[in-house]
N, CA and C atoms as a LAMMPS dump frame, in Angstrom:
ITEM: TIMESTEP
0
ITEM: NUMBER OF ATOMS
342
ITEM: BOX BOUNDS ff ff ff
-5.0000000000000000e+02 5.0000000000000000e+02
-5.0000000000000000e+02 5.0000000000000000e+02
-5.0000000000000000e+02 5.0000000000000000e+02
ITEM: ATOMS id mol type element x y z
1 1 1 N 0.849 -1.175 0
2 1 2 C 0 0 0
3 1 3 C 0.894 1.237 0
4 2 1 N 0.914 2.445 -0.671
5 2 2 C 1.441 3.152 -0.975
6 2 3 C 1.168 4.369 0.202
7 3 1 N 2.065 5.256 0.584
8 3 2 C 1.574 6.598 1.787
9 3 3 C 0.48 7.39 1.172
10 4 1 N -0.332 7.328 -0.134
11 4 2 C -1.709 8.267 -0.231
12 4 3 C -2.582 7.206 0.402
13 5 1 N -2.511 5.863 -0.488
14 5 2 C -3.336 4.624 0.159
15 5 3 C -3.472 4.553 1.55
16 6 1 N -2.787 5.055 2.008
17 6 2 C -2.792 4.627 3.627
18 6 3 C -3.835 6.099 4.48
19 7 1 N -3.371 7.152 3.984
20 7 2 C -4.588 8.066 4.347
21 7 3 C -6.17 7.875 4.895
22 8 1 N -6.454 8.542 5.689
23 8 2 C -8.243 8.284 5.542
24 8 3 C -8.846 8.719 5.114
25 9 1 N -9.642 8.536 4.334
26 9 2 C -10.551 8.559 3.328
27 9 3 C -10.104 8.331 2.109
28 10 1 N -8.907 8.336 1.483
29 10 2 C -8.503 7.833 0.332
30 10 3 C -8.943 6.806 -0.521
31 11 1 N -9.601 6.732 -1.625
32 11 2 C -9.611 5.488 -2.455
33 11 3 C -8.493 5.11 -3.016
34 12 1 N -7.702 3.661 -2.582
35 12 2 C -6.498 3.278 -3.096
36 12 3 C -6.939 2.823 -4.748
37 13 1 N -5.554 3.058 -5.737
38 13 2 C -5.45 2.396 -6.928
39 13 3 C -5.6 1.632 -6.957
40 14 1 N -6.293 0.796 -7.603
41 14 2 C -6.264 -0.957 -6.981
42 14 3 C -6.115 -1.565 -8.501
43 15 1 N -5.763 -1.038 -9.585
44 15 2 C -5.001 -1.7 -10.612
45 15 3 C -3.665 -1.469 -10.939
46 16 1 N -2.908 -2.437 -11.367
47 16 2 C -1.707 -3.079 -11.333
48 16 3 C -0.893 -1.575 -11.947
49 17 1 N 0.045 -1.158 -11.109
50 17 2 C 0.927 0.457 -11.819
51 17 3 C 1.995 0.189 -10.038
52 18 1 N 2.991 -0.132 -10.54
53 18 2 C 4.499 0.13 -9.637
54 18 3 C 5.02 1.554 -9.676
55 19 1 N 4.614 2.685 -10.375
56 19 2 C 5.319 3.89 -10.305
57 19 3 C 4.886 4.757 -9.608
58 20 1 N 5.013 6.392 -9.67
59 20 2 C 4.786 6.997 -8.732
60 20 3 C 3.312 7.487 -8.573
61 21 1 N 2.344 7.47 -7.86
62 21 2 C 1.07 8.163 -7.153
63 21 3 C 0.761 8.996 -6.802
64 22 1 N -0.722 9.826 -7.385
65 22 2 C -0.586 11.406 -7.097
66 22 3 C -2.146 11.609 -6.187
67 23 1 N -2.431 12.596 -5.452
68 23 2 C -3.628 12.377 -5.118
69 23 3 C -4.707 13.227 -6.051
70 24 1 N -5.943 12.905 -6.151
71 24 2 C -6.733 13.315 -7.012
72 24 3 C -8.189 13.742 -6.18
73 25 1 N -8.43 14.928 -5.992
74 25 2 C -9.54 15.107 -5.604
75 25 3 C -10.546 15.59 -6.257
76 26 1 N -11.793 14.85 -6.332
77 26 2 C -13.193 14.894 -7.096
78 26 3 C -14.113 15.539 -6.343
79 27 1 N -14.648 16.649 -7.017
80 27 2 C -15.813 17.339 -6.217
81 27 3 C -17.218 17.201 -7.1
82 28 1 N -17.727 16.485 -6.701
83 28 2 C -19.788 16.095 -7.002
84 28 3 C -20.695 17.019 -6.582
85 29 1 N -20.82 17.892 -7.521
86 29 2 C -21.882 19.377 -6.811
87 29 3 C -23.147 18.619 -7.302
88 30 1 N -24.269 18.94 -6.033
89 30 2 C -25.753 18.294 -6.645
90 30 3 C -26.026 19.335 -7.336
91 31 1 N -27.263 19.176 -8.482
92 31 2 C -28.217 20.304 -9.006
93 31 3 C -29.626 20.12 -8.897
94 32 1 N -30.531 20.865 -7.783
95 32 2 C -31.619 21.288 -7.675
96 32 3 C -31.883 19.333 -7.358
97 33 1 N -32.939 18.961 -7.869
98 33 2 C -33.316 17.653 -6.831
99 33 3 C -32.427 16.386 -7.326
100 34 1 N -31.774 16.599 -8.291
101 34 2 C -30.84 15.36 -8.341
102 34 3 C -30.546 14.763 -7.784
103 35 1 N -29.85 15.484 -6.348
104 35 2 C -28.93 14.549 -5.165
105 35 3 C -30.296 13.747 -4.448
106 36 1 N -31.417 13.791 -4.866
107 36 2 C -32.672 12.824 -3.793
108 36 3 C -32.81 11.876 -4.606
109 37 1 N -32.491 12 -6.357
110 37 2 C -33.414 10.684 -7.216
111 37 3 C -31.941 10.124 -7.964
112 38 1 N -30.819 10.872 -7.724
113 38 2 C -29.523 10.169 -8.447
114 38 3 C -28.325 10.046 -7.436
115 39 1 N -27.429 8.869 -7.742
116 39 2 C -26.292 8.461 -7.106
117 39 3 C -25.611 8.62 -8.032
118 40 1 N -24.264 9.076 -7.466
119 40 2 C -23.327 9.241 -8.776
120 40 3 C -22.462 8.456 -8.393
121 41 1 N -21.741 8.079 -9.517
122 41 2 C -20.651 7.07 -9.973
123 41 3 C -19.192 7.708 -10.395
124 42 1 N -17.816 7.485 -9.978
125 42 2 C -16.934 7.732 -10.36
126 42 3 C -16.178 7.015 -11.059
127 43 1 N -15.388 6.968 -12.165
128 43 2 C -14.703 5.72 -12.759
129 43 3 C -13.27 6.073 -12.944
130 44 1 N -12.181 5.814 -12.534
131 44 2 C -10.809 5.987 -12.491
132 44 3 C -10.327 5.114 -13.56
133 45 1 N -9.749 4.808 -14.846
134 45 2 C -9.192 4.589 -16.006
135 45 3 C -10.361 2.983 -16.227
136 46 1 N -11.799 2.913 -16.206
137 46 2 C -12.64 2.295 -16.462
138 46 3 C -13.151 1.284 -15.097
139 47 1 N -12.652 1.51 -14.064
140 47 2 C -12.946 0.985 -13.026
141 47 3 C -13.786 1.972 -11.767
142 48 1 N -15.291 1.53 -11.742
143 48 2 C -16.496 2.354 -11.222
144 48 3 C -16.767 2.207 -9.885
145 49 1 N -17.021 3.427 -9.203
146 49 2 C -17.384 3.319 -8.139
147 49 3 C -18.478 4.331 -7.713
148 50 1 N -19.136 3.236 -6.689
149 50 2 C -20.405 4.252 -6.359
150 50 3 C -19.774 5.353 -5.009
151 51 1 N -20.147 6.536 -5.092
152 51 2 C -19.854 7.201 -4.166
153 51 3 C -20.659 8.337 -3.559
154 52 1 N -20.526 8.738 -3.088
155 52 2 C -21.453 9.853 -2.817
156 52 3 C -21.398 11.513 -2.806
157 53 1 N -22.156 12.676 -2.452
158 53 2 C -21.724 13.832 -3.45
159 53 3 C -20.717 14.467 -1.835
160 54 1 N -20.17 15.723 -2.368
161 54 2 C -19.485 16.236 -2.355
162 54 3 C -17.728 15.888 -2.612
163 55 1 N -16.837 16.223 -2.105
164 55 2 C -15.382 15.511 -2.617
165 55 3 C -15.059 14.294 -1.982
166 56 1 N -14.469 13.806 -2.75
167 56 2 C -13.749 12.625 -2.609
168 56 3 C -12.454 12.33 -3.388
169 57 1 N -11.748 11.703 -2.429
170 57 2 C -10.187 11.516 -2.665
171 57 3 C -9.662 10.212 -3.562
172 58 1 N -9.09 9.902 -4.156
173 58 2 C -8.3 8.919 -5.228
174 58 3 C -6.909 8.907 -5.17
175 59 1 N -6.329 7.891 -5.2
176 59 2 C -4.974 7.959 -5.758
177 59 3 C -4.628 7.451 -6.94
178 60 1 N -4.113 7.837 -7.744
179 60 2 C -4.251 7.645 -9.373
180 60 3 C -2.729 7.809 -9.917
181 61 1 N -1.892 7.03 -10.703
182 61 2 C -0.952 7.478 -11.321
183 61 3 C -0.215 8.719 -11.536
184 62 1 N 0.756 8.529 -11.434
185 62 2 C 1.431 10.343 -11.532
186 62 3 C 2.098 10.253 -12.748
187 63 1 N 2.484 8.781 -13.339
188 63 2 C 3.501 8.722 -14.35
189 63 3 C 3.006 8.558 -15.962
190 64 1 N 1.829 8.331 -15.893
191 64 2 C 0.944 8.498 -17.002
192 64 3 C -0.342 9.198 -17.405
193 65 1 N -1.238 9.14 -18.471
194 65 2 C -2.349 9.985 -18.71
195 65 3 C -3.453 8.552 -17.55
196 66 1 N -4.462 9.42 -16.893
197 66 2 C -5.521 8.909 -16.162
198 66 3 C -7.115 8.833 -16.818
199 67 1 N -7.828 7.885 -17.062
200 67 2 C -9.196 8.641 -17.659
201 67 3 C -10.079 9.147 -15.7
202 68 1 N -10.376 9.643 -15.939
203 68 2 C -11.647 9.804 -15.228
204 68 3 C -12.734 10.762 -15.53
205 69 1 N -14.228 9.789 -15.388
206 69 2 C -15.433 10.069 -15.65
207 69 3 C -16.286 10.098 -14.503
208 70 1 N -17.562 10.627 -14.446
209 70 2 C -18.297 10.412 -13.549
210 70 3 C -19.402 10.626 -14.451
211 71 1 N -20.565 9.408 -13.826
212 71 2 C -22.237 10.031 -14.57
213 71 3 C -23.193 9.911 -12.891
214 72 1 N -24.316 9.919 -13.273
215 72 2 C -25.681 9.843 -12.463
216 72 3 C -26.356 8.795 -12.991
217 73 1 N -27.16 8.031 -11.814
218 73 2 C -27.647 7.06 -12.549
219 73 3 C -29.088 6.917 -11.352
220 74 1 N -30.299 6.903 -11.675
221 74 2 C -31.594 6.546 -11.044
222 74 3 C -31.979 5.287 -11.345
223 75 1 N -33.118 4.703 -10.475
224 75 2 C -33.945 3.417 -11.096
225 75 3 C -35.146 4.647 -10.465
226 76 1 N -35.598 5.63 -10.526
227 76 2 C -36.417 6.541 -10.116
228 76 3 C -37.41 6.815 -11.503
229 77 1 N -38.78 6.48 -11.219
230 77 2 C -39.829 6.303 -12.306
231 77 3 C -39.641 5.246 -13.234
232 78 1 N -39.677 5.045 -14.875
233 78 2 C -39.859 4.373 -15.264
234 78 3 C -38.805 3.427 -15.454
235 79 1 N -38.109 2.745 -15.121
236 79 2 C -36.492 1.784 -15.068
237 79 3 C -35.579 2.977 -14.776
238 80 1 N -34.071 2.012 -15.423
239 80 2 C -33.519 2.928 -15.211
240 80 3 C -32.972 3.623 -16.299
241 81 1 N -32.274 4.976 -15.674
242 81 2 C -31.646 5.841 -17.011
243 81 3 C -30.025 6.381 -16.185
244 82 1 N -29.552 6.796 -16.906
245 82 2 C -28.344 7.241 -16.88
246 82 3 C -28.432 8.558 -17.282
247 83 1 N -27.621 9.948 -16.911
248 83 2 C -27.587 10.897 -16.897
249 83 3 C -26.374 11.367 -18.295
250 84 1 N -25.878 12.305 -18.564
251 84 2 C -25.249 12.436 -19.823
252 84 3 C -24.262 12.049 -18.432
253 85 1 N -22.557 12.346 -18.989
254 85 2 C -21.251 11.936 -18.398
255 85 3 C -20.64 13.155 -18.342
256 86 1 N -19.674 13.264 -17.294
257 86 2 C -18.67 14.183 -17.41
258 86 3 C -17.488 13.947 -17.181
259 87 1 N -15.681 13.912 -17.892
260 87 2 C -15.071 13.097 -19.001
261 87 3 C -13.756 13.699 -18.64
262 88 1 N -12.414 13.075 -18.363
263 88 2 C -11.704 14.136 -18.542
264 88 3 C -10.606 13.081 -18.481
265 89 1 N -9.268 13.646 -19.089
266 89 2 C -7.998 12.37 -19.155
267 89 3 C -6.691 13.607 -18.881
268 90 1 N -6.493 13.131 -17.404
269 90 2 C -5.334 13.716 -16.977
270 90 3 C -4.002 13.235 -17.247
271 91 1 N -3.217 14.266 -17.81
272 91 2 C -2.2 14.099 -18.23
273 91 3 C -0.753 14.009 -17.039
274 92 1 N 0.231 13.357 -17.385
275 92 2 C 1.27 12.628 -16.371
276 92 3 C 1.673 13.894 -15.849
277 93 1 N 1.577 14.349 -14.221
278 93 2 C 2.451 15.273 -13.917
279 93 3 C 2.155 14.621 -11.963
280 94 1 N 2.806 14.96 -10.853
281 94 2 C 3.399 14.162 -9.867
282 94 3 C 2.336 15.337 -8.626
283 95 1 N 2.229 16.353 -9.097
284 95 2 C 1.494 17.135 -7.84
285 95 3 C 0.116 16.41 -7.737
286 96 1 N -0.25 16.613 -6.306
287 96 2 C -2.3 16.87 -6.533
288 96 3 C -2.971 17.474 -7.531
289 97 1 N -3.636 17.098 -7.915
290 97 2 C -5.155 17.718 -8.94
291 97 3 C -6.877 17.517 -8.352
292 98 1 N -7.395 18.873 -8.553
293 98 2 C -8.623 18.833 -7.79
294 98 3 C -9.57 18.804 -9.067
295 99 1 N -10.768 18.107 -9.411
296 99 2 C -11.564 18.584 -10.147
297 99 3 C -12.942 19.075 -9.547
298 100 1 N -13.745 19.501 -10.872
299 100 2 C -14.803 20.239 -10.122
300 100 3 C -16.242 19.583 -11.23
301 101 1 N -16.93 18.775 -10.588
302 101 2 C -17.773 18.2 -11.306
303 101 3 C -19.456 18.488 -10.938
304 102 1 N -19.811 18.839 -12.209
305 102 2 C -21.356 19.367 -12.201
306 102 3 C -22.176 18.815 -13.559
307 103 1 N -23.607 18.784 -12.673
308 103 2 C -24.622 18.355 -13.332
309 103 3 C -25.518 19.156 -13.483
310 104 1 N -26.027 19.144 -14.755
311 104 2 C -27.424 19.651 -14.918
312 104 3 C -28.026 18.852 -15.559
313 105 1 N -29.705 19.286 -15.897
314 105 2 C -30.649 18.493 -16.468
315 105 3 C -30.196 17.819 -17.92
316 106 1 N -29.595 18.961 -18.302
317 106 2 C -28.993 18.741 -19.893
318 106 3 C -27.687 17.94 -20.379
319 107 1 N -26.659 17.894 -19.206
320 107 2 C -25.42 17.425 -19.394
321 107 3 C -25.051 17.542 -17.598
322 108 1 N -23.401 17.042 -18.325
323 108 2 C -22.291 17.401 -17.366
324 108 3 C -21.027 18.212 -17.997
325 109 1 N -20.198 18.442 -16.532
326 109 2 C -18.584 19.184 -16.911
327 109 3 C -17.735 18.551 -16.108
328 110 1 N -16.81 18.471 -16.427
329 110 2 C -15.659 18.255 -15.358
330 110 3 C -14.052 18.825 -15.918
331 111 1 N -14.113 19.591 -14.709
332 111 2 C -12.559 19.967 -15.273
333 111 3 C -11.962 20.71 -14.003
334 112 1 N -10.41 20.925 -13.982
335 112 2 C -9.154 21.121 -12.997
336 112 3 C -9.252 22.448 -12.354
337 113 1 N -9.562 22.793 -11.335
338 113 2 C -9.145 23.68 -10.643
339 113 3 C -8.554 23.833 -9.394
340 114 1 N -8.308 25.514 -9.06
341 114 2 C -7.363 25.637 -8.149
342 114 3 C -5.321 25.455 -8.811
C-alpha cells in the first residue's frame, strides 16, 4: 500500500501500476433535486465506483495519462436511465489535482481547478 493509500478517506489504486502516485480530488456538486433521485458514480481509467456527493479523494498514477469520468444514474420512475457523463484524461504530472464536477438536467462538466 502506498503513503496516499494509507490516508483516511482515500480510495487506493487498486489496478496493477508500480510507479509513482498522485492524489486526485473529485468534487460532485448536486443540481436542484438530483442529489434525492440520483447516485453518482466515479470511474478511475474504467474501473467504477459508487460514491457519494461532495469531494472525494483517489490515488491515481502520476507517471501516465488517467481517464476519469463520472455520470448519475436513477432506477427513479420508469427503469432505469443514466444521466449524460462528465469526461476528462489527466495528463502525467506528480502534484495533486482537484476537479470540479457538475450536473445539470442537460449534461455534465468536469474539469481542474485551483
Amino acid at each position: 500500500m502506498s503513503d496516499l493509500a494509507s490516508r483516511p478517506g482515500v480510495i487506493p489504486y487498486v489496478d496493477n501500476h508500480d510507479g509513482p502516485r498522485r492524489l486526485l480530488t473529485v468534487e460532485i456538486r448536486p443540481f436542484g433535486t438530483l442529489a434525492r433521485i440520483y447516485v453518482p458514480f466515479v470511474s478511475i481509467d474504467g474501473r467504477q465506483y459508487v460514491v457519494s456527493w461532495g469531494a472525494l479523494m483517489f490515488e491515481v498514477p502520476a507517471d501516465r495519462n488517467v481517464h476519469v469520468s463520472a455520470h448519475l444514474s436513477t432506477n427513479y420512475g420508469d427503469g432505469v436511465s443514466a444521466s449524460p457523463y462528465a469526461s476528462i484524461v489527466l495528463a502525467p504530472h506528480h502534484g495533486p489535482v482537484r476537479l470540479d464536477t457538475q450536473f445539470t438536467s442537460t449534461g455534465g462538466s468536469m474539469f481542474p481547478v485551483g
